[in-house]
N, C-alpha and C positions, 0 to 999 in steps of 0.2 A: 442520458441515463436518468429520468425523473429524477431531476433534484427537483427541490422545490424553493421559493425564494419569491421574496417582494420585488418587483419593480429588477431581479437579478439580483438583487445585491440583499443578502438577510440580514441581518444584525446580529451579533451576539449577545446572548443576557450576561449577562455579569453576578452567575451562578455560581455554586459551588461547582467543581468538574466531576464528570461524571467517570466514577472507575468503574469500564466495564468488563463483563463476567460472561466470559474466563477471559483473565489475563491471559498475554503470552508468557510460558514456563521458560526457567533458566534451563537449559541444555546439555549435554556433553556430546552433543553434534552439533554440526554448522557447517560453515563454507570452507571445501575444503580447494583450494589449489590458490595461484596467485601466489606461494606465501600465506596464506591466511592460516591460524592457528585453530584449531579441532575445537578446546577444552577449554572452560573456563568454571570457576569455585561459587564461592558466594560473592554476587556482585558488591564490588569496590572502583572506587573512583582511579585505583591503580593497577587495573584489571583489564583484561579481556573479558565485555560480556556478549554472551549469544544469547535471540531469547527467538522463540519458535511462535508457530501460532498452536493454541490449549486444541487436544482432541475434542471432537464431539462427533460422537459415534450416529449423530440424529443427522448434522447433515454432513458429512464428511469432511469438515473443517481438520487440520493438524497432520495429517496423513504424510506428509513428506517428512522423513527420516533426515537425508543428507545431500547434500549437493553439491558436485566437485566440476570446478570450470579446469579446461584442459586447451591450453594455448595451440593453434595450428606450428604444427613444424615437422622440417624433412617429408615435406608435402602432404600431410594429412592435415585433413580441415579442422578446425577446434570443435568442442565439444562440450558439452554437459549435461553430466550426471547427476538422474535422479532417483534418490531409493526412498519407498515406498507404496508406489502406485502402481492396480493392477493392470493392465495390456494398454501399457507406454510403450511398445516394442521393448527392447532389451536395454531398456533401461537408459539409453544413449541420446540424446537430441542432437540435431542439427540444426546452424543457423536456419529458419523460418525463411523459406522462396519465395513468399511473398511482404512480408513484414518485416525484415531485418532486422529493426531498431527501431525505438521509440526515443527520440532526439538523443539523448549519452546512451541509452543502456541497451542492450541485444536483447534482442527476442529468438526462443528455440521454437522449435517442434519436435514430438516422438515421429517414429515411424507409423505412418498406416497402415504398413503387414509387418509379421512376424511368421518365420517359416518354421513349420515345426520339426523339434530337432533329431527330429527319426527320420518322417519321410519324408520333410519338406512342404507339405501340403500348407499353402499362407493361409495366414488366421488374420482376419480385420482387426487392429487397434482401436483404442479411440481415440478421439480428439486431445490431446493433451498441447499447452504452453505456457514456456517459462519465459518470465523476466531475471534478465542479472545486473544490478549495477555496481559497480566499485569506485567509489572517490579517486580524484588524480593524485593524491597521496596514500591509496593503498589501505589506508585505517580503518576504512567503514565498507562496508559491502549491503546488500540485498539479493533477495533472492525470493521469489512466489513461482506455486505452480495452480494451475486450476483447471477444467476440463468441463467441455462444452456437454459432454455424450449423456448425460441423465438429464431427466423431466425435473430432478431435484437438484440441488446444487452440484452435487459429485464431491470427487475426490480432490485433495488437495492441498495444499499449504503454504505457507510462508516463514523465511528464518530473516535475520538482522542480526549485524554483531558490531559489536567496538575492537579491532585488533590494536588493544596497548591501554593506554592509559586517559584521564584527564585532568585538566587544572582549570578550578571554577575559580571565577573573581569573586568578595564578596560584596559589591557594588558596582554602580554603572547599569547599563542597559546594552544588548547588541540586538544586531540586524543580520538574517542570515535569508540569502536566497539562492533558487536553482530548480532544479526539475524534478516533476512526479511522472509517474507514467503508469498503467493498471492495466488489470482484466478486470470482464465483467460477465459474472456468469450467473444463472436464471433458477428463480424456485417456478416451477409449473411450465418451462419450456424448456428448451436444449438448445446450444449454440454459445458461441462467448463472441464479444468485443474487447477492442483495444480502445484507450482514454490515455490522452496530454493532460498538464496540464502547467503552471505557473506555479510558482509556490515560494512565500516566504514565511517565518519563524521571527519574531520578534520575545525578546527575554529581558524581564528586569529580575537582577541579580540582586537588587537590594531588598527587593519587597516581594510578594507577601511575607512575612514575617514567617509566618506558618510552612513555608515554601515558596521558591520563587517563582514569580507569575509568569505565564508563557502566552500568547498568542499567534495565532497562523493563521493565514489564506491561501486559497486553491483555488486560481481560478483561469481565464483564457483556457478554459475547459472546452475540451474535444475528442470525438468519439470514430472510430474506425471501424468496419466491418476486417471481418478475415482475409478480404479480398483488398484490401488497404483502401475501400473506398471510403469517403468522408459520411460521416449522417448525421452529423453534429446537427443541420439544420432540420433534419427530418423530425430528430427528437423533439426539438425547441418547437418544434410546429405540432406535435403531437400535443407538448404540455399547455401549448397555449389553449387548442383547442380541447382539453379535457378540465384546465381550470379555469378557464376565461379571463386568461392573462395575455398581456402582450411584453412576454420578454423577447427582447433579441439576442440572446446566448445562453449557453447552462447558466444554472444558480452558481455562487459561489462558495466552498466550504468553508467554515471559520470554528476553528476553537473556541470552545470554552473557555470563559477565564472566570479564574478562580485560585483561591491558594492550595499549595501541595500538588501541582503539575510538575514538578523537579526537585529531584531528591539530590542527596549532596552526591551521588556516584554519577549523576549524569545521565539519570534517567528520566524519563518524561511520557504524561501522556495524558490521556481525557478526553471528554463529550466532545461531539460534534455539531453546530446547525446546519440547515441550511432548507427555508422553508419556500414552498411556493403555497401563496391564499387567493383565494378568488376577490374581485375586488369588494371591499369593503365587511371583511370576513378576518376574523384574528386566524391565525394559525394554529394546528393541533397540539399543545406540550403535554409530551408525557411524565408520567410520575417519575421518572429518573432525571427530568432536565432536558429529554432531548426532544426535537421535533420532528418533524414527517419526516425528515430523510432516510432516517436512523433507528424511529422511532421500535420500540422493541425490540430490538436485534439485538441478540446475546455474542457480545464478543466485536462488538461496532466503538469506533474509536479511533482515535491516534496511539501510535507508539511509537518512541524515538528515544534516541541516546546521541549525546556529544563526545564528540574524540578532539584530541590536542589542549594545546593550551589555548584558554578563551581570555588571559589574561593581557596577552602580548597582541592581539587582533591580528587577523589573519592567518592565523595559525589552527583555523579550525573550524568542527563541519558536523554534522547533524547528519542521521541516518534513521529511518524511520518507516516505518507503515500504516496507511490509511484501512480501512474497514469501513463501508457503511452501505447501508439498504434501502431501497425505496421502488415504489410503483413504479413498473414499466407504462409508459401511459398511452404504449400503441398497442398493447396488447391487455384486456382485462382478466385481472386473475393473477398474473405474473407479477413475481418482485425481481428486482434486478439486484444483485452485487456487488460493490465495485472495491477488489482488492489493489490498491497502490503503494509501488515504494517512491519515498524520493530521497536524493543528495542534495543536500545545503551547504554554503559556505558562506561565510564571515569575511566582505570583502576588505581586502587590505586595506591599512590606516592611510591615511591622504599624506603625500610628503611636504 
């Protein structure tokens, strides 16, 4: 998925971070089944928070309403719902027959007909898939949808919540890792991909003063067609030969750092890099901090929120979404999308 990056690996500047615009909004929908709670107030560190992705009626960003996972049993297969999209079939997904899963989290699909409910006569859907993941303790969930069937990005969304509460240290440092997993879907073409990928969260709790400093990496980055086939290497061969680089894997993503990436409820988020330059050429920064990847994209960024106690170690976990844009570099003209959720954890203290 055009990243872009030196030598693979880009650096981060040591910027202010970048908030970007539109945030995701607080909610009173979310994920509903599992247990999972509906509603939540003004976020508090002792709170349930949900936070959606902002409408944007330009490319169909924010579009999904609500999404309710519904466990198989007495022999009906599980399920999940989603409202606000139009011709998903009825609304219903089933596990994905070719994609199941993306390492923890399921993957859905709508139906491809819908029969109409007079005479029956099937009507074509479009392309619609969702990711869902839920923490092995239940506290954090995700949820994205997004749709291959327009020339422009289409319809779509993403939600993330906290089910409970948190407890921040006001020192120390932690380490928290685990997996991401995404869609990737196209301005100037139609189609989507799936993307893995590695991911850790590093936080120092004592510093910035201004807020506490946060850093992350995404990386062992890899790309799937529909058909669960690999192109990881296709891409990396495409970016070589459009920037006259020689990497041997995607770029990798990395936060911003900067102060005010975490606020005291346990929220988090900010710019992204992740540059690819031809050799002996600096890379492009834009006026907000960010670089090729990213560059421009309203609404491109990290968002995350921590559940449990971060005080007692191992008691706690990160849930969050990726946003970011960049050239597709086998196809000119085309930008690519890549929405990602991931679950993190804070591996238990050494006995």
């Amino acid at each position: 998925m055009l990243l872009a990056a030196c030598e693979g690996n880009p650096f981060v500047e040591e910027t202010d971070p970048v908030d970007p615009d539109p945030d995701p909004v607080v909610t009173d929908g979310g994920i509903n089944g599992a247990g999972a709670p509906v509603t939540t107030g003004t976020p508090s560190r002792e709170r349930t928070i949900v936070r959606r992705e902002a409408r944007n009626e330009e490319n169909g960003s924010g579009y999904v309403a609500d999404v309710t996972y519904t466990a198989a049993s007495g022999g009906n297969p599980e399920t999940f719902t989603v409202d606000g999209l139009a011709f998903d079939g009825g609304n219903v997904y089933q596990r994905d027959d070719q994609v199941g899963s993306l390492g923890p989290f399921a993957v859905y699909e709508a139906d491809a007909l819908y029969n109409d409910d007079v005479t029956g006569v099937p009507i074509n859907q479009f392309t619609h898939r969702a990711i869902y993941g839920v923490s092995q303790s239940g506290r954090t969930q995700f949820a994205l949808v997004r749709t291959g069937a327009y020339t422009g990005y289409g319809f779509g969304g993403f939600v993330y919540q906290r089910n409970g509460s948190v407890t921040l240290p006001a020192t120390g440092q932690a380490r928290y890792t685990g997996a991401y997993a995404g869609l990737r879907d196209f301005d100037g073409a139609g189609g989507l991909e799936y993307t893995t990928a590695d991911m850790t969260i590093d936080i120092d709790f004592n510093d910035f003063n201004e807020g506490d400093g946060v850093k992350g990496r995404v990386y062992n980055r890899a790309i799937r067609d529909m058909d669960n086939n690999d192109i990881t290497q296709e891409v990396v061969d495409a970016l070589n030969t459009k920037f006259g680089t020689s990497l041997l894997q995607l770029p990798v993503l990395l936060f911003q750092v900067g102060p005010g990436s975490l606020d005291a409820n346990g929220e988090m988020g900010g710019g992204l890099d992740s540059t690819i330059s031809p050799p002996g050429e600096a890379a492009e920064v834009y006026e907000d901090g960010t670089t090729e990847e990213n560059g421009g994209c309203s609404g491109c960024g990290y968002y995350a929120v921590i559940s449990g106690d971060a005080t007692t170690g191992g008691q706690d976990e990160i849930v969050g979404v990726i946003v970011v844009e960049s050239e597709d570099p086998r196809i000119d003209g085309v930008t690519a999308r890549e929405t990602g959720g991931f679950l993190l954890y804070r591996a238990p203290a050494a006995p």
